[in-house]
N, C-alpha and C positions, 0 to 999 in steps of 0.2 A: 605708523606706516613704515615701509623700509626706504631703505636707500643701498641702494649695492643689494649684499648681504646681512646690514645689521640694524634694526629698528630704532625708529626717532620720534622722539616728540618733540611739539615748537620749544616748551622751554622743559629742563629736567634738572634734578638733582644727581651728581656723582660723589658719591658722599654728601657730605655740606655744601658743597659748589654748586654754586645757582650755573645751569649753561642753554645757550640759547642757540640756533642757525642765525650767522650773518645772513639773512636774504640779500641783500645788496650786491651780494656776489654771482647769486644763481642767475643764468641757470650752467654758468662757465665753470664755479669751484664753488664747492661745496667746502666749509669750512665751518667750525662752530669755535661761537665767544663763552669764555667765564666774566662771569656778573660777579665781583666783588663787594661792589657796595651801593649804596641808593645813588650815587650818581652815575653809575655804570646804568642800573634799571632805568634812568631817565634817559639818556644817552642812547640807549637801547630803542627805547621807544620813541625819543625826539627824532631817530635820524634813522627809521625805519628800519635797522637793523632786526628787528621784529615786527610784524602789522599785521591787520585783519585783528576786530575787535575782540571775538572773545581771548586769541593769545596775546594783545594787549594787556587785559583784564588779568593773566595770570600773570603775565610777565612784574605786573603791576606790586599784584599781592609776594610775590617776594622780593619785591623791590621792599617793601615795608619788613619784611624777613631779615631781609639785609641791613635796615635801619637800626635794629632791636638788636641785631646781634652786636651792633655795635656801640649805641648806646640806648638803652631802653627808657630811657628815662619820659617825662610827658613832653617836654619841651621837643623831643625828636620824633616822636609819635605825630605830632601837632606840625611838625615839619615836612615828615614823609607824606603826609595826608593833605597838606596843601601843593606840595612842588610836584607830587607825581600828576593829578590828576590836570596841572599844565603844559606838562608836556604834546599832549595833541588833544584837539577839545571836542571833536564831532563824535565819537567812539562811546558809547554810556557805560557799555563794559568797564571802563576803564576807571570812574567817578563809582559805578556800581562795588569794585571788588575794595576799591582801598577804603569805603564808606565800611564794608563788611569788616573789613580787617581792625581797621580802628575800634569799632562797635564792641570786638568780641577783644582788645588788646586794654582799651581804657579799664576796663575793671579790674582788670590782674595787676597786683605789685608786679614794676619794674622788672625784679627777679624770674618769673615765669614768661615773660616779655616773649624774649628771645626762641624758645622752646616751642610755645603755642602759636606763636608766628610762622615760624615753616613748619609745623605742622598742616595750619590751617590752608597758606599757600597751598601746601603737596592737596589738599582737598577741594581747593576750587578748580586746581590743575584737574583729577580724575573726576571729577563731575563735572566736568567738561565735554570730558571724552563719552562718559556715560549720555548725557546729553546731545552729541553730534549722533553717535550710533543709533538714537533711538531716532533723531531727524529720518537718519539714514532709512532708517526700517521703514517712516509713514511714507517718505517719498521712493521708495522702493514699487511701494503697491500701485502711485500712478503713473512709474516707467510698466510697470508690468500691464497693466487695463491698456496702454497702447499697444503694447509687443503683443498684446492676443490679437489685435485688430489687424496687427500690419500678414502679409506674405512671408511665409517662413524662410527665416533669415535673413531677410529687409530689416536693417536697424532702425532704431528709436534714437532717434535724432535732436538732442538737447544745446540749445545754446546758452552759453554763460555769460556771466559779465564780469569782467575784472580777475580777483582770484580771492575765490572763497573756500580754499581748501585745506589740507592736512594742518599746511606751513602758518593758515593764518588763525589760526586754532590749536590746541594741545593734541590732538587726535583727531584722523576722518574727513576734519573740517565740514562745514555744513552746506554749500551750493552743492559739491561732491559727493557727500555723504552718500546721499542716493544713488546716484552713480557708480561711487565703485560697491554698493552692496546689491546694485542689478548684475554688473558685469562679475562679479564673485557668484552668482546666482546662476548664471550661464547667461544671463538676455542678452542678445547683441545690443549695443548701445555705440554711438557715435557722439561726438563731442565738437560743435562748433566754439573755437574758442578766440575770444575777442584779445584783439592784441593790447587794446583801455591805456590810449596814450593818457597822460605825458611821462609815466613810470614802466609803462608798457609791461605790469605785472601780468599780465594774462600771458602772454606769448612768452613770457621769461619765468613765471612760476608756476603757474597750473598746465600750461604744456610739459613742463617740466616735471611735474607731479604725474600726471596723464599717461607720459611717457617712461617713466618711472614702475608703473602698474600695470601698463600692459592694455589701456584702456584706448581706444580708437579714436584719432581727435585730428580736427585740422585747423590752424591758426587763421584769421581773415582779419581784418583792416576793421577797424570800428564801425564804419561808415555800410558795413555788408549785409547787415544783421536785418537792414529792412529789406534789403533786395530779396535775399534768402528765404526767408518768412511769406511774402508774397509770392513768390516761383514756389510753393510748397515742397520747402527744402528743410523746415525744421516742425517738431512734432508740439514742443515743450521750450518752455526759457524758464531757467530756475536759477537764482541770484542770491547772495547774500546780504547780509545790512548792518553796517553800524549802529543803528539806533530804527525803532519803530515808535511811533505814538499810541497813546491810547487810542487813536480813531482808526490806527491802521496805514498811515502816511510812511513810506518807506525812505528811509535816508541809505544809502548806498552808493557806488564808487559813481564821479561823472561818466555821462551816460546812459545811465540805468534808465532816466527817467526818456530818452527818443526810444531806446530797444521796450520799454514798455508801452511807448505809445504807438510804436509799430505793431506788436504781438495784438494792441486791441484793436487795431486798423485790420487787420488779417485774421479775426478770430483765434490766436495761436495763446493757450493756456499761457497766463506768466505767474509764474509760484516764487515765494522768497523764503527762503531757507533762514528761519528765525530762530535760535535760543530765548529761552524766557529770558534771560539779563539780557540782553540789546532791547528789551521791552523797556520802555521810557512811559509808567502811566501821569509820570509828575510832568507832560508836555502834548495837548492834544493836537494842537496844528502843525505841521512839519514844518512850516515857513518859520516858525522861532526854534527851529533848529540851529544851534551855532554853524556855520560851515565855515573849513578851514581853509585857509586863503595861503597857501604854499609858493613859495618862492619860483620866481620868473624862470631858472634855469633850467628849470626842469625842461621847460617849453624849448626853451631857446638852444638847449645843449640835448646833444643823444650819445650813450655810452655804449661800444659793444665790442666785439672780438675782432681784430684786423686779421688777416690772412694768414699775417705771421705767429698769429699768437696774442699779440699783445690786446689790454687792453687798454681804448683810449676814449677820449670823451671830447666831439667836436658841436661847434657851433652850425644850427640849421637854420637860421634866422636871421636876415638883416641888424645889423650891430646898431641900430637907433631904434630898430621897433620893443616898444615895449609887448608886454605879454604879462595877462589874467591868469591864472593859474588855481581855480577854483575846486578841492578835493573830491567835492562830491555833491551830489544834487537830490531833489525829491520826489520821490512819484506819489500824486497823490492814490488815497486809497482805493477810490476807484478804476483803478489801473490795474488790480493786485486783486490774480484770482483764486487765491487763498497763500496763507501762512503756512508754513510746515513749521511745527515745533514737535520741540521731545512730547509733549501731551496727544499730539493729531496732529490734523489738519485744521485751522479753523478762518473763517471769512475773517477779512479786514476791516473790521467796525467795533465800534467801542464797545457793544454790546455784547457781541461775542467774545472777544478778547477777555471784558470782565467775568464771562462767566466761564473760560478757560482757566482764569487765573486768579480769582477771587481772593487769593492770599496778597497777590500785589497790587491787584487793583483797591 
């Protein structure tokens, strides 16, 4: 996708140099890091300088790139393969690509180490992208079956959760996907976008995105998403996810699971924007999802742009009250009125799921 006038992926190669977007900046400066070495890539991903699973997942496999280039030996293989996949633990992507990379590095002497490592990265990176586009295309076709129904030139009206787009993905991203391959399409489309305290990445990244592309979106309070939905003010809610189970239980940003249980209170389609790696079939119930339990300040502190420019980061919260700060939560499958993957469309049950994917199931 671009930026200004020059196009970006979440994480890329300039030359040999691993480089990634600081998100923690946007949506004020844009700025991009070079990854030197496997504790750059952990750093990367411990402190959200990267996020959103699948560009976790690649950021990951050249973290293991980065390992090999520097020493390839098994002892560091066996290193990079335990310390990446701790850096954040709800994401499967993440356990999914360094598993892959190790898989396909253990066999090779030492020597070839290094070489087939970024290569392989650079290939989980564009099957990535190849994978969001095709999201794009299947969720393209159920913006379009509303835009026939509606008054010509009444938008199609989608709300998000959190921020599942270009940034948190190598390309497209996949909540979005559909989205901007409708509004590239000519459909009017419109964009409710949740502002998903306590990181407030929707109103600071996918507005940011949104606004970036040209694509029609207004920012709302977390808390709007039901009121909205019942005053029949939104058409669709399509979301991204961390991790899915075989049965179809969606793990994705806190939240996700009222704005789903609003969308079936109001009859309002809720679709989850899946890549087959966020497919978890080694875990059928979502409740044994790990969920990551992130630090109080998020809560308790808000960062943003003063007047003057600067920026600062002040305390919103009585200084004795403690504060939960839980990453992410789960709808179960019944909630979820279908999956969009690169394959199709398919319902959220273990059955369907298996016979969409029968290689990983």
């Amino acid at each position: 996708m671009r930026v200004g006038d020059q196009s970006y992926r979440g994480v890329f190669l300039d030359g040999e140099t691993v480089v990634i977007i600081d998100q923690t900046l946007l949506p004020h400066r844009f700025e991009t890091r070079a990854l030197a070495t496997l504790d750059d890539a952990i750093d990367a991903i411990a402190h959200m300088w990267v996020r959103g699973a699948p560009l976790i997942g690649a950021t990951a496999a050249h973290g293991v790139a980065l390992a090999m280039r520097a020493d390839p030996s098994d002892a560091a293989l066996a290193g990079a393969a335990t310390r990446l996949p701790a850096a954040r633990p709800t994401a499967i992507n993440l356990a999914w690509a360094v598993e892959r990379m190790r898989a396909l590095l253990a066999p090779l002497p030492p020597t070839e180490r290094a070489a087939a490592a970024l290569a392989a990265a650079k290939a989980i990176a564009d099957e990535d992208v190849e994978i969001n586009f095709a999201i794009g295309e299947h969720g393209l076709e159920l913006i379009r079956a509303i835009a026939e129904r509606k008054t010509k030139g009444e938008p199609v009206n989608i709300l998000t959760q959190c921020h599942a787009g270009w940034l948190a993905t190598v390309d497209w991203g996949t909540a979005t996907a559909p989205i901007y391959r409708a509004h590239e399409a000519g459909l009017a489309v419109h964009v409710w976008v949740d502002e998903t305290r306590p990181r407030n990445q929707g109103a600071s990244l996918t507005a940011w995105e949104l606004g970036n592309h040209g694509v029609p979106h207004t920012i709302i309070v977390d808390n709007a998403g039901g009121h909205l939905m019942r005053n029949g003010m939104v058409d669709l809610a399509i979301v991204g996810t961390d991790r899915v189970t075989a049965q179809g239980d969606v793990c994705n940003k806190i939240g996700t699971y009222l704005k789903a249980l609003a969308a079936h209170d109001n009859g309002i389609p809720f679709y989850v924007a899946a890549p087959s790696p966020s497919i978890d079939f080694s875990i059928v119930d979502g409740r044994d999802i790990p969920i990551e339990i992130r630090g109080e300040e998020e809560i308790t502190h808000i960062s943003g742009l003063t007047r003057d420019g600067r920026h600062e980061t002040v305390r919103v919260t009585p200084e004795k009250s403690p504060a939960l700060n839980p990453g992410f939560d789960v709808t179960p499958a019944r909630l979820v009125t279908g999956l969009i993957t690169e394959r199709g469309i398919v319902a959220a049950n273990r059955a369907a799921l298996a016979k969409m994917f029968p290689e990983r199931a």
